[in-house]
C-alpha positions in Angstrom: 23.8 -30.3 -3.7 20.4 -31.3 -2.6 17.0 -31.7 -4.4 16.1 -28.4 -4.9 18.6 -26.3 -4.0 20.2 -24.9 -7.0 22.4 -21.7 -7.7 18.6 -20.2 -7.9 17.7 -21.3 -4.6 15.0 -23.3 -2.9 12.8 -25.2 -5.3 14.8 -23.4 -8.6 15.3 -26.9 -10.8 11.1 -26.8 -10.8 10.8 -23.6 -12.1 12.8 -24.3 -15.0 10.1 -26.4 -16.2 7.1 -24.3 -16.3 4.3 -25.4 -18.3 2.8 -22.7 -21.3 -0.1 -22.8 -19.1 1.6 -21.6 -16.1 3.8 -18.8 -18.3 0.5 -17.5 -19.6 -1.3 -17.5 -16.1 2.3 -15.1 -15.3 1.8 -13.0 -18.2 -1.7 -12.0 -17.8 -0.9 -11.4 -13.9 1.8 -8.8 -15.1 -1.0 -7.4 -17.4 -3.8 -6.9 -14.5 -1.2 -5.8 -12.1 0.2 -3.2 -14.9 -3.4 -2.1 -15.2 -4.0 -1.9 -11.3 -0.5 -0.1 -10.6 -1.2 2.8 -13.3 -4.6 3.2 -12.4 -4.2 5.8 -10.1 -1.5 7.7 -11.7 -3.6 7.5 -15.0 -6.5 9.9 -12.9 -4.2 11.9 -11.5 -2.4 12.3 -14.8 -5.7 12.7 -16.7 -6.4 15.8 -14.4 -3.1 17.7 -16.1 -4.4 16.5 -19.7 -0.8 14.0 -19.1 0.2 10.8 -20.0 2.3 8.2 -18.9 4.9 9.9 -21.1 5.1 12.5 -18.8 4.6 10.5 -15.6 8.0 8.3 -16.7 9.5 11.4 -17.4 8.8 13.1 -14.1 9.7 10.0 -12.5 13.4 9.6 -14.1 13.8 14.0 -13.5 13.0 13.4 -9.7 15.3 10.1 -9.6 18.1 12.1 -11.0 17.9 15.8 -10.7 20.2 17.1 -13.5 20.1 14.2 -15.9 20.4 15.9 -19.8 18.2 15.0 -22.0 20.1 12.9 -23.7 20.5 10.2 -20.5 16.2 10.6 -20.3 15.8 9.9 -23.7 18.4 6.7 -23.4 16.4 6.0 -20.3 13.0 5.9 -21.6 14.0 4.6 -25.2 11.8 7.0 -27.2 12.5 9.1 -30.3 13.7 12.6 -29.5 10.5 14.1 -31.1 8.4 12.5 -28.6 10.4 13.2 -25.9 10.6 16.7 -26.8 6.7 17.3 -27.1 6.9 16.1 -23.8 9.2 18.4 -22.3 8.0 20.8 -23.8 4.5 20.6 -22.3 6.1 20.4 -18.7 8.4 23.2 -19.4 5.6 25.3 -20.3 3.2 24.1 -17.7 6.1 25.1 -14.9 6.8 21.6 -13.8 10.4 21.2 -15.3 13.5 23.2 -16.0 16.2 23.2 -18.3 19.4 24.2 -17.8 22.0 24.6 -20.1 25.4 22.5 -18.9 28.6 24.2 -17.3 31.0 22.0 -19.0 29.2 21.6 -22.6 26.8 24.3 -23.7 25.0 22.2 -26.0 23.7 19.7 -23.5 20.5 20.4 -21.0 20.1 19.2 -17.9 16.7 18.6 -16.4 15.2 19.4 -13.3 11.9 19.5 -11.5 10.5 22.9 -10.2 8.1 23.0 -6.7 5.2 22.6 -8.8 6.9 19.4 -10.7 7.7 18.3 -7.4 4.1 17.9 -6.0 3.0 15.9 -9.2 5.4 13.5 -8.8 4.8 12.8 -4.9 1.4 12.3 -6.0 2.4 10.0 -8.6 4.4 8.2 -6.8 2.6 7.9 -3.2 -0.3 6.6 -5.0 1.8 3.4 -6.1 3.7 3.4 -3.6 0.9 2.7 -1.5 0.0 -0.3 -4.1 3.7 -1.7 -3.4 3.8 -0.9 0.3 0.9 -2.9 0.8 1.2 -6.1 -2.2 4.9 -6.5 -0.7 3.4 -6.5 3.0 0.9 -9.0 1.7 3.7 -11.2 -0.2 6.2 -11.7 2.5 10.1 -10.5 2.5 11.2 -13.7 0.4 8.4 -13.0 -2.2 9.8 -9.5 -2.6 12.7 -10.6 -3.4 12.0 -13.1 -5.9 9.8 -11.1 -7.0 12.4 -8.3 -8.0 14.6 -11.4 -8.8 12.2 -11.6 -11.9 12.2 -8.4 -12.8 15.7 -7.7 -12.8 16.0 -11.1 -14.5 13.3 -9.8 -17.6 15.2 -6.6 -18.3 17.4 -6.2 -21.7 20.8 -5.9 -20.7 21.0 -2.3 -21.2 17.9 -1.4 -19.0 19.4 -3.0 -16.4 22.3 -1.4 -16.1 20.3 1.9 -16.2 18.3 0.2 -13.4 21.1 -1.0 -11.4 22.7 2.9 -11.6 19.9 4.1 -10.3 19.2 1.6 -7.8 23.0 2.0 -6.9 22.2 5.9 -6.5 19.8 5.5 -4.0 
């Protein structure tokens, strides 16, 4: 194999010597670009007296229209008491419904309304804008890696919740 092109690709054997300094410079990237890509949402948010409780929320409802709570709550890894003031907010504001199940009457299944609808598209369009345009900046490889490393940061468990839902569409 030659110099450089390892199972990871291109260049992989030097990035398995990065240097604290260059680990730290990556860690405080992921904290400005954190900040940059909630930014928006956070105003948009703030104008529905939300927060990003209730934007993940919305997000995971939109992604899979019927999911119970008990999938969102596995999904988002908070206690049920949070999660519940949350729903509970968005039921009551219009934006979500729950439906009891078919098969098992004890479980609810969650779905946006026309009104929860419209906040997320603005949620989302807002940072998807942010991603449309970094990734166009970046370059198709960059993308990739860049997901790479993301995929590669999760906790086993997220990731397979990730990978369903990428798998889903």
């Amino acid at each position: 194999m030659a110099e450089g092109s390892g199972a990871g690709g291109p260049g992989s054997e030097a990035l398995l010597f990065l240097t604290d300094d260059q680990l730290r410079k990556g860690i405080e990237a992921m904290f400005f670009a954190y900040r940059a890509f909630t930014a928006d949402p956070d105003r948009i948010l703030d104008d529905h007296a939300y927060g990003r409780a209730h934007h993940r929320a919305i997000h995971f409802i939109n992604r899979q229209p019927g999911l119970t709570v008990n999938t969102l709550l596995s999904v988002l890894g908070v206690t049920k008491q949070s999660l519940n003031r949350v729903l509970r907010t968005l039921i009551e504001d219009g934006l979500v419904e729950s439906r009891v199940g078919r098969q098992d009457k004890r479980e609810r299944h969650l779905f946006l309304t026309a009104k929860g609808a419209d906040l997320e598209r603005a949620l989302s369009d807002a940072q998807r804008a942010r991603m449309r345009a970094a990734y166009r900046a970046a370059g198709p490889a960059a993308v990739a890696g860049f997901r790479q490393v993301l995929e590669a940061m999760m906790d086993p468990d997220l990731r397979r919740h990730y990978l369903a839902l990428k798998e889903g569409g």
